[in-house]
C-alpha positions in Angstrom: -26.7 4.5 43.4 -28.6 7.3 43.1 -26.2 9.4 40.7 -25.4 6.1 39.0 -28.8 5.9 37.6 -30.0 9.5 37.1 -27.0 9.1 35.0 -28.5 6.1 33.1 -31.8 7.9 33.0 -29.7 11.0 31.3 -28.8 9.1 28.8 -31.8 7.3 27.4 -32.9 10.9 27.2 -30.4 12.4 25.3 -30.8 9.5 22.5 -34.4 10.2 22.1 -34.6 14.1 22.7 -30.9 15.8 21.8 -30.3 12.8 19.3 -33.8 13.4 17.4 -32.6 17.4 17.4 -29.5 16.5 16.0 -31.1 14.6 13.4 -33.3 18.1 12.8 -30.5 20.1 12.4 -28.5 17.7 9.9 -31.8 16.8 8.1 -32.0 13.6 6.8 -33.4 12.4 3.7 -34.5 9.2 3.3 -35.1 9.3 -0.7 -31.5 9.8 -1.5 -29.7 6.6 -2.6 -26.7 5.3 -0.3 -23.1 4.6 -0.8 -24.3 1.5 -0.2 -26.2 0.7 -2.9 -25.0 3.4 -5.7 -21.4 2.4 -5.2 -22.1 -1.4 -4.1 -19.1 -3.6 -4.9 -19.2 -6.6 -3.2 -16.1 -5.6 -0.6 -16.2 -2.2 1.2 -19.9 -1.1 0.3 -22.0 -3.5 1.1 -25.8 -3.6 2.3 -26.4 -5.2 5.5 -29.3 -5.3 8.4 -29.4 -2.9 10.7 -29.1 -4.7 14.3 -25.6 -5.8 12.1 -24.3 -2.4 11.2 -25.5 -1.2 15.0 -23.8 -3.8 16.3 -20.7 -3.6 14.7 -20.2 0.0 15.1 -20.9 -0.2 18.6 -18.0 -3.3 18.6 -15.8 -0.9 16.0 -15.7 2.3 18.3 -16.1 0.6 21.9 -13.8 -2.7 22.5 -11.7 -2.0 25.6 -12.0 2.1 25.6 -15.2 2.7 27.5 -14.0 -0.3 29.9 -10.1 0.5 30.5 -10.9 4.8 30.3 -14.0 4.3 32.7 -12.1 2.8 35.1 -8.6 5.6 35.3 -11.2 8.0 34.9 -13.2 7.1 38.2 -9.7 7.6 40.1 -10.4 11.1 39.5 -14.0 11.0 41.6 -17.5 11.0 40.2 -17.1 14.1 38.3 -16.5 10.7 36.1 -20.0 10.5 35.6 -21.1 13.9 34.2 -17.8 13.4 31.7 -19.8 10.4 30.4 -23.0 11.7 30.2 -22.9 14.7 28.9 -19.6 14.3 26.7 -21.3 11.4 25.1 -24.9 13.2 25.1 -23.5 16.6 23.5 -20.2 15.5 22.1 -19.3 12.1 21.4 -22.8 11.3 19.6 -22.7 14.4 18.0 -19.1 13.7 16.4 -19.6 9.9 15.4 -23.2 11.3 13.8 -21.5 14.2 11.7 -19.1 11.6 11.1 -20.6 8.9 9.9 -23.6 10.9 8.3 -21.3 13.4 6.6 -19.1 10.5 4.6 -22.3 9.1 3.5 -23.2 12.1 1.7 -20.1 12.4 0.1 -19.9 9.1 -1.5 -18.6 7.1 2.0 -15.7 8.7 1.7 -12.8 8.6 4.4 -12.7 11.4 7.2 -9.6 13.4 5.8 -11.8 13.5 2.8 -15.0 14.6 4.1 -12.9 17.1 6.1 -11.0 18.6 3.4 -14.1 18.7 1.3 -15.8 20.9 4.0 -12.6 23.1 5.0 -10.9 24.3 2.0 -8.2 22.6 0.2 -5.4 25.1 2.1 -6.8 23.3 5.3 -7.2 20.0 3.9 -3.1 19.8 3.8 -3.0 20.4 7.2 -5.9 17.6 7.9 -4.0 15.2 6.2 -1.0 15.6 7.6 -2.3 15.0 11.3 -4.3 12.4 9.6 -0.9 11.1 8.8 0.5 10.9 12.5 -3.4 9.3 13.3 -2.7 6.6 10.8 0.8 6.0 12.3 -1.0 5.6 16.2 -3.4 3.1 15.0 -0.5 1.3 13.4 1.2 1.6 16.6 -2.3 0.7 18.5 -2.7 -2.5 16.4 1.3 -3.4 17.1 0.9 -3.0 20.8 -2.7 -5.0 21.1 -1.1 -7.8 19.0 2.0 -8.0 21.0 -0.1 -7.9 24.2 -2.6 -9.8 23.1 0.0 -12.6 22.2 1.0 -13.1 25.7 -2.7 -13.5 27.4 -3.4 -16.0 25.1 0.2 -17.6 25.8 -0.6 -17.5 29.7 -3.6 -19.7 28.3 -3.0 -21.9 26.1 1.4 -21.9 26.6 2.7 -22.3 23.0 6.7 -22.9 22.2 8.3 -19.4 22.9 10.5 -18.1 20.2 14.0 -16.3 20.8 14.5 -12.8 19.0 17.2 -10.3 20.0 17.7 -12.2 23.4 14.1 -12.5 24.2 11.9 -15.5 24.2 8.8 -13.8 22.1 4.7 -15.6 21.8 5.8 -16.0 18.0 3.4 -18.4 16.6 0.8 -16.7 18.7 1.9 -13.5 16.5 1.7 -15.0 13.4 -1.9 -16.6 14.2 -3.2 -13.1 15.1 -1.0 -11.1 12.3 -2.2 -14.0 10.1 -6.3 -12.5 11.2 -5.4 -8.8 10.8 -4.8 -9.9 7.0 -7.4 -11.7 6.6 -9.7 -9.4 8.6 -8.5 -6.2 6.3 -8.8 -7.8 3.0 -12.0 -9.8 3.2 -15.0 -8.4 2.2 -16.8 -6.1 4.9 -20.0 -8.7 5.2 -18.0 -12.2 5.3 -15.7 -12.0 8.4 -16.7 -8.3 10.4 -20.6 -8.7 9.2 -20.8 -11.6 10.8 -18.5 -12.2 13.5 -18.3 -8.9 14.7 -22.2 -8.4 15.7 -22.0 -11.7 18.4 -18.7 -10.5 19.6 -20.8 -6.6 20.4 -23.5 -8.7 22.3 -20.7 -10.4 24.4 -19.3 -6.9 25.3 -23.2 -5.3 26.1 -23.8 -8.7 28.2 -20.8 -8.7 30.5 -21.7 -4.4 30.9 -25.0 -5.6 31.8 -24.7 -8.7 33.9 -21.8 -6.5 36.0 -24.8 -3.7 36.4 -27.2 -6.6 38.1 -24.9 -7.8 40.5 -23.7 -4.1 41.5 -26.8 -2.5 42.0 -28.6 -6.2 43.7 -25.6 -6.3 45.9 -23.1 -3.4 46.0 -25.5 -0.1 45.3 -24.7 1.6 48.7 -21.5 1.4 47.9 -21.1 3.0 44.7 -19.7 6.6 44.3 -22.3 9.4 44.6 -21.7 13.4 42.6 -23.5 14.9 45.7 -20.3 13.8 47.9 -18.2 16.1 45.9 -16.7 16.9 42.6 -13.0 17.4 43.6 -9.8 15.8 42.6 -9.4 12.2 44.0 -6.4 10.9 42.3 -3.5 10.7 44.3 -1.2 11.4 41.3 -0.9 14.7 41.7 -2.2 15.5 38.5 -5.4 18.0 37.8 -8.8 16.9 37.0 -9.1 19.1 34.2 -8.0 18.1 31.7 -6.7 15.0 32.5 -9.9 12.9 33.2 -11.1 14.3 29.7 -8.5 12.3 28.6 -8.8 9.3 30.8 -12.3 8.8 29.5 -12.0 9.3 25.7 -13.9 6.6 24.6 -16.2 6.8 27.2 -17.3 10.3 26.2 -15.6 11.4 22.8 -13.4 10.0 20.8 -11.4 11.0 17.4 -10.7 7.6 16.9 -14.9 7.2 16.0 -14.4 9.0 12.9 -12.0 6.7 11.6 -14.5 4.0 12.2 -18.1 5.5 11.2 -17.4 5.9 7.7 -17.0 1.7 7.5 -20.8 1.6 8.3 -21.9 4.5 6.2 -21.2 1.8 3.2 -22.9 -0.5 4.8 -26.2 1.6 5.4 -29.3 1.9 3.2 -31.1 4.8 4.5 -30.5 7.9 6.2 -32.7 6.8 8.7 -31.0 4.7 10.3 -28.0 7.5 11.0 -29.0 8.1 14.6 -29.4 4.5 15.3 -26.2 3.4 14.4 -24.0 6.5 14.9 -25.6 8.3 17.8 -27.1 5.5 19.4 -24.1 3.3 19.4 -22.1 6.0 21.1 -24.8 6.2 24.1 -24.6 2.4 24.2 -20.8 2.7 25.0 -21.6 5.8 27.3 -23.9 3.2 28.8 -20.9 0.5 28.8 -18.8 3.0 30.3 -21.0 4.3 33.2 -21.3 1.0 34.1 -17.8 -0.1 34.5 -16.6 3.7 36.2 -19.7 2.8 39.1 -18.1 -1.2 39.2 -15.0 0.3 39.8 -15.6 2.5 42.4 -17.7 0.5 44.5 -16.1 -3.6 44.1 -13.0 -2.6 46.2 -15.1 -0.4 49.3 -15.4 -2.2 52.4 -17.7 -0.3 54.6 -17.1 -2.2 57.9 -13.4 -1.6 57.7 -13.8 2.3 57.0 -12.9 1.9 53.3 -15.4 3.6 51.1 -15.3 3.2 46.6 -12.7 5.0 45.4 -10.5 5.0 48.6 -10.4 1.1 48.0 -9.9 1.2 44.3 -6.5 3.6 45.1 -5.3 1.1 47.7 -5.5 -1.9 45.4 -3.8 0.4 42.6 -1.2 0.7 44.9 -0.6 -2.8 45.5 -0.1 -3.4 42.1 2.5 -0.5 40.9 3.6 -1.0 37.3 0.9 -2.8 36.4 -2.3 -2.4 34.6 -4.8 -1.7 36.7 -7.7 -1.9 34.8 -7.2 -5.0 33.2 -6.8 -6.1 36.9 -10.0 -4.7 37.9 -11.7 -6.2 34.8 -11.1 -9.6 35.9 -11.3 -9.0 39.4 -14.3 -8.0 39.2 -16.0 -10.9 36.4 -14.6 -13.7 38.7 -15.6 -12.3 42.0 -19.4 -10.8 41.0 -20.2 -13.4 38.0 -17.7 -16.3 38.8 -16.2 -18.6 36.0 -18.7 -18.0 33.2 -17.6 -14.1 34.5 -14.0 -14.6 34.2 -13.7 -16.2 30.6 -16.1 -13.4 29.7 -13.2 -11.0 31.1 -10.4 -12.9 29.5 -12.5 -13.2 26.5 -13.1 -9.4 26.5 -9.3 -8.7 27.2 -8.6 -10.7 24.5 -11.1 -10.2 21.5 -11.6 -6.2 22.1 -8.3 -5.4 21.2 -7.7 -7.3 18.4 -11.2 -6.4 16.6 -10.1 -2.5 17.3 -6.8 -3.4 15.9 -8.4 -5.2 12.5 -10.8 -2.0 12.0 -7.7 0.3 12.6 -6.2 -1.4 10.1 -9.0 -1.5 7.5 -9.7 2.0 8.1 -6.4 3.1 7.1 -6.4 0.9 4.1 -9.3 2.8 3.0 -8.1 6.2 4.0 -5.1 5.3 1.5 -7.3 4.4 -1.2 -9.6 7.0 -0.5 -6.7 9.8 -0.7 -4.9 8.4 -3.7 -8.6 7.5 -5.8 -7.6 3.6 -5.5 -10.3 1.1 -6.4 -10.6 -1.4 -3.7 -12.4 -4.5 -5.5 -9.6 -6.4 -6.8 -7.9 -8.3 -3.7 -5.1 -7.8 -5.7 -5.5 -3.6 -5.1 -6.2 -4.0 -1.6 -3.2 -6.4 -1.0 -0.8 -3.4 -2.4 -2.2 -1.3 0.3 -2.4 -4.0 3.3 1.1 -5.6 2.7 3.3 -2.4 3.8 1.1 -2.3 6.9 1.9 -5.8 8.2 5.5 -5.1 7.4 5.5 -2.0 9.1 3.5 -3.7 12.1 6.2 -6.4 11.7 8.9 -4.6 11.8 7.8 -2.7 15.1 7.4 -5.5 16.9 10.9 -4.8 17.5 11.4 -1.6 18.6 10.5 0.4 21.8 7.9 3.0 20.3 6.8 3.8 23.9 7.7 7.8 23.5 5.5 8.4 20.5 2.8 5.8 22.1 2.3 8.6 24.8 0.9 11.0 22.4 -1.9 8.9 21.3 -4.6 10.3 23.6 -3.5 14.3 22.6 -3.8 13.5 18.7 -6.6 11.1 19.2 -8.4 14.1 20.8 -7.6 16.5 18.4 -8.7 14.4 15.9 -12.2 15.2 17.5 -12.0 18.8 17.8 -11.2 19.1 14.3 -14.1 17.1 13.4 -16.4 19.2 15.3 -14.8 22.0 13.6 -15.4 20.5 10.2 -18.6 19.6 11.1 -19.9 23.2 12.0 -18.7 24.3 8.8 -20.6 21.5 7.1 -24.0 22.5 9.2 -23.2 26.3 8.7 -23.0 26.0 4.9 -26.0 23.7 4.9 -28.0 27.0 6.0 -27.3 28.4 2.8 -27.8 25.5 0.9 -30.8 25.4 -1.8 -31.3 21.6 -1.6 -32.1 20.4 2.1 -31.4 23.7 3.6 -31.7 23.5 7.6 -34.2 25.5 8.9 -32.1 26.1 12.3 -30.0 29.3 12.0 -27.9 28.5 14.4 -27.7 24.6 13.9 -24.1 24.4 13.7 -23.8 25.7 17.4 -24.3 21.7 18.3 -20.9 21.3 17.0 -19.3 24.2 17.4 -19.4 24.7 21.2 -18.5 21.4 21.4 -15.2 21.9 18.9 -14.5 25.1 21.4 -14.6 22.7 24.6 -12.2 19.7 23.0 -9.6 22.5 21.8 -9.6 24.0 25.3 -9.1 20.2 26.3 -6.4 19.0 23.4 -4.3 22.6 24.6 -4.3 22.2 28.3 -3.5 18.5 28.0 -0.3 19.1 26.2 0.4 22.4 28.0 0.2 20.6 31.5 0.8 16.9 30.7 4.6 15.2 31.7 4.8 14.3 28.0 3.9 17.9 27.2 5.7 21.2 28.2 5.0 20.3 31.9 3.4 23.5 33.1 2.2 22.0 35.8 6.1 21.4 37.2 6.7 25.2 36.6 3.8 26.6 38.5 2.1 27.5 35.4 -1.3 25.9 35.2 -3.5 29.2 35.3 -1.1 30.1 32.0 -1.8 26.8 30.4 -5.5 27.5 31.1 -4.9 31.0 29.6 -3.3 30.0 26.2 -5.8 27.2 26.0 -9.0 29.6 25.9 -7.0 32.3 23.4 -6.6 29.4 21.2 -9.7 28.5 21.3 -11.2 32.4 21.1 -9.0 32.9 17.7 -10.3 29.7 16.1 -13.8 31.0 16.6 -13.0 34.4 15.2 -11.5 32.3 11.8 -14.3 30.2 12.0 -16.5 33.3 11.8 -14.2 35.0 9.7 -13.6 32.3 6.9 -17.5 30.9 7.3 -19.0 33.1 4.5 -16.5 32.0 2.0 -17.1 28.3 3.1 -20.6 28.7 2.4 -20.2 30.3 -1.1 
């Protein structure tokens, strides 16, 4: 209990303290006039309240991630725990902030914009073309959540089955939801996200919260402590490094953010409200994430029997092979610890997270299309030239096994975020030199860079080691994996150095 909420503690700190530092470093200015406001056309930018734009961003970067990630990540032990806090603290705030606050200086712009913008144009190619393989994960993110999503709601409500290829498909259940996705992307930010989306976040922060009550009222002596030990607890035979990094993604840093905070920087009307939304929505998910990491490792122990957190988290995982095991857990643990109203809130979660993540995927790409090719966005006509292919595509793999590419989501989802960071120190280093809001912190950009260094180490020794890597680990080579990693890391430092005084010319 004790490391559960130090943790807490931790992170309420980092908001006010490292968060308010951050905020120093960028430096704000509250007299400038927003996206929001200056570019204001009734579909994309679009003023709204705070607690809405705070609310959906925490809905747009969270929905299952911090829930599903917490809970394979605590497999791994509560080394868990520092992942969350201080990944979230010194990285995943940091990069939704840049993120978010960087588009809305430059006009709300998408992030392969804002990135090329700050990295060159000869690095701006190479942005957009893993931009490119981003946009075609979501695309397979929003096909799998709507295909899954499809049969929990058939389990609930049984609808006539449809047979395609030899297999009896959810159908209408597709269409309903494909039917959303459309109606979701095209709509006007304010009408259907604005004001759906905000309840929806509260539903999410009240089952986190009502799950924290019951654990620490009932099951605090139970729940995983760091002072027993940091070591590797999966089973899987897998290292902890890097591999819980990329359990917990959402939980702690995710590249996948920076598709979504530009939505909200054409929704804000201030620079003020930057750490707020970006920063403080990301500690509200480390929050979310914390929470479900300590439910999981302590529901399962049963101290009288000899079984302590983890060990009884493992055992049920292994009862149910092939399945998934945090959607299990989810709903274990809202039916047992907050009874019926706590299982539709699990089934309700199951079902509405994904599906909001997949609508915002989508709209995010529409705009990273438009944003990329200079297409106005305020005719639906416009937007329905750009949303159309989508669902087609989406249709279209409904129907296809896209399983081996799916695997690569979390490597290119995290190297989304190191490049990011990357563009981000750039952005603070060339802010030094700036006449206009110059920083007056020398060495400001170090709260992005050092992170950048960490998540390349990370993205490199994930797909050195991983099975759907080169497998080092099955060749004895993990100290070599670790090796390459930190080289690759060391030369981008010396280019970043080397290249830096040109970017800030």
């Amino acid at each position: 209990m004790y490391s559960f909420i130090i943790s807490g503690v931790l992170l309420i700190l980092g908001y006010f303290l490292y968060g308010a530092f951050v905020e120093k470093v960028f430096v704000i200015n509250p007299s400038a006039e927003p996206p929001a406001l200056k570019y204001k056309d009734g579909v994309d930018f679009v003023p709204m309240k705070l607690w809405r734009i705070f609310l959906v961003q925490f809905l747009n970067i969270a929905g299952l991630g911090p829930i599903f990630g917490a809970i394979l990540g605590i497999f791994y032990g509560p080394s868990a725990y520092l992942w969350i806090v201080f990944g979230s603290i010194f990285g995943g705030a940091v990069h939704d902030y840049l993120s978010g606050m960087m588009s809305m200086r430059l006009k709300g712009t998408s992030l392969p914009e804002v990135l090329g913008e700050e990295l060159g144009n000869g690095t701006k190619f190479i942005i957009r073309f893993i931009l490119f393989f981003m946009i075609v994960l979501l695309i397979l993110l929003t096909t799998s959540f709507l295909e899954g999503v499809a049969v929990l709601l058939q389990d609930i409500i049984p609808l006539p089955l449809v047979e395609i290829s030899g297999v009896r498909r959810p159908l209408i259940w597709v269409i309903l939801i494909f039917a959303y996705f459309a109606i979701a992307t095209v709509l006007p930010i304010d009408k259907l996200i604005g004001k759906l989306y905000p309840f929806l976040g509260i539903v999410l922060l009240f089952m986190g919260i009502s799950v924290c009550i019951v654990m620490l009222s009932s099951h605090s002596a139970s729940i995983p402590e760091v002072f027993d030990g940091l070591q590797n607890r999966n089973t899987n035979g897998l290292p902890l490094f890097p591999m819980m990094f990329l359990s917990i993604s959402c939980g702690a840093i995710s590249g996948f953010h920076g598709t979504q905070s530009p939505l909200m920087s054409r929704c804000m009307v201030s620079e003020r409200q930057g750490r707020f939304v970006f920063y403080g929505a990301m500690i509200f998910e480390g929050f979310l994430a914390l929470i479900w990491a300590a439910a999981a490792g302590s529901f399962f122990a049963d101290p009288e029997n000899g079984v302590y957190g983890i060990t009884g988290l493992q055992q049920f995982a292994a009862q149910h092979p092939g399945e998934n095991i945090a959607a299990l857990v989810v709903n274990k643990v809202c039916s047992t610890w907050l009874g019926a109203f706590g299982g539709f809130l699990a089934v309700l979660g199951v079902i509405v997270a994904p599906i909001t993540t997949g609508d915002t995927a989508l709209r995010s790409i529409r705009l990273m299309i438009a944003d990329g090719f200079s297409f106005d966005q305020k005719k639906v006509r416009n937007r329905l030239i750009l949303t159309a292919p989508l669902l087609v595509i989406i249709t279209a793999l409904l129907f296809v096994n896209f399983d081996p590419v799916w695997r690569y989501f979390s490597w290119v989802n995290q190297a989304i975020s190191a490049i990011t960071l990357w563009g981000g120190s750039v952005y603070l280093y060339r802010q030094e030199h700036r006449k206009i809001n110059p920083t007056k912190y020398r060495y400001g950009y170090l709260i992005t860079m050092i992170p950048a260094v960490f998540m390349t180490v990370i993205m490199w020794s994930y797909i050195l080691l991983a099975p759907e890597g080169f497998r080092f680990i099955e060749f004895g080579l993990s100290s070599l994996a670790y090796i390459i990693s930190g080289v690759v890391a060391l030369v981008l430092v010396w280019l970043f150095y080397y290249k830096v005084k040109e970017f800030s010319k």
